[in-house]
C-alpha positions, 0 to 999 in steps of 0.5 A, a space after each residue: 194626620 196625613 202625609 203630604 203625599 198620600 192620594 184619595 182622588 183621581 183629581 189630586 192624583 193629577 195635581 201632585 203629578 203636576 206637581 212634581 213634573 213642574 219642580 223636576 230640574 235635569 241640571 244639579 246646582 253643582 253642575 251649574 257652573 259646567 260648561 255643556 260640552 263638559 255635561 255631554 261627555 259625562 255619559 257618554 255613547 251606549 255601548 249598545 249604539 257603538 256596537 250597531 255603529 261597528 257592525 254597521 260599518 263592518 257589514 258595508 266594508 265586507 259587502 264592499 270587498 266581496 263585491 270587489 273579489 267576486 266582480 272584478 276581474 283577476 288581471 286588475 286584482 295582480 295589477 293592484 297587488 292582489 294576489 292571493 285571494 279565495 278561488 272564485 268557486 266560493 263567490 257562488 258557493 258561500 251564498 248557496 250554502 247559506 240559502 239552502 242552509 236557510 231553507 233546510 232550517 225553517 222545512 225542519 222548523 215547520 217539521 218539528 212543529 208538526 211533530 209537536 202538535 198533537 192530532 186533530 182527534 186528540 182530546 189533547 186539542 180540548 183538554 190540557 192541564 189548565 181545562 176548568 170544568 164549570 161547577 155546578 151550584 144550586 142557587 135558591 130562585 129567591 129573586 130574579 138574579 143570579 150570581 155570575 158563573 165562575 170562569 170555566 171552560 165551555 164543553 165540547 158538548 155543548 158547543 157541538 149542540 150551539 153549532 149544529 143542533 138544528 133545534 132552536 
């Protein structure tokens, strides 16, 4: 015979996911009697959540000191205490670095690409390894249809002619 959960319709494809959707229970009978506090701290934070919510915090504390280190002035870091601290020639020149390094990359980036692409007289630009030449079938006219042509790539040729081949 056959089996409760086999599928022959789309209908009773819909029933059976009703089905199951109406019997799903998120608690375990043994897990009951737990309080909720004590279901929660089963699973716990992803280690995915925590290290967003460190760097988070680490990205704001150290935006904070550099801001502190670049602005205030050097007479009320020595009042505080603060005495020994990077010469106030790095507060220009990190972030300069770090943007001129960020152009460099992407004019090397965009180079690299130029390099790669072949020219535009290329035959590289209309036929690679993955090219399929239409085949060529003789099918007998016994009736007014015909099979559809298998997947192949049109030719350069006669693309030339749809586009700028004047006669109709």
């Amino acid at each position: 015979m056959e089996s409760p959960q086999s599928v022959n319709s789309p209908r009773r494809t819909l029933s059976l996911s009703r089905q199951r959707r109406a019997t799903v229970s998120f608690l375990d009978s043994d897990n009951n009697n737990k309080p909720a506090s004590a279901l929660s701290s089963d699973h716990g934070p992803k280690p995915s959540e925590v290290y967003g919510f460190v760097g988070s915090i680490t990205t704001v504390v150290a935006t904070v000191i550099f801001l502190v280190w670049a602005y205030v002035p050097e007479s009320w870091l020595h009042s505080i205490g603060i005495s020994y601290y990077p010469s106030r020639y790095w507060a220009l020149a990190v972030p300069t670095y770090v943007m001129v390094t960020i152009v460099l990359m992407l004019a090397f980036y965009i180079g690299l690409n130029f390099m790669s692409t072949p020219s535009p007289a290329s035959l590289n630009t209309v036929y690679d390894e993955f090219s399929r030449d239409p085949l060529s079938h003789d099918f007998s006219e016994e009736g007014d249809e015909k099979p559809i042509d298998p997947i192949s790539d049109i030719g350069i040729d006669r693309i030339n002619d749809a586009m700028f081949n004047n006669s109709a």
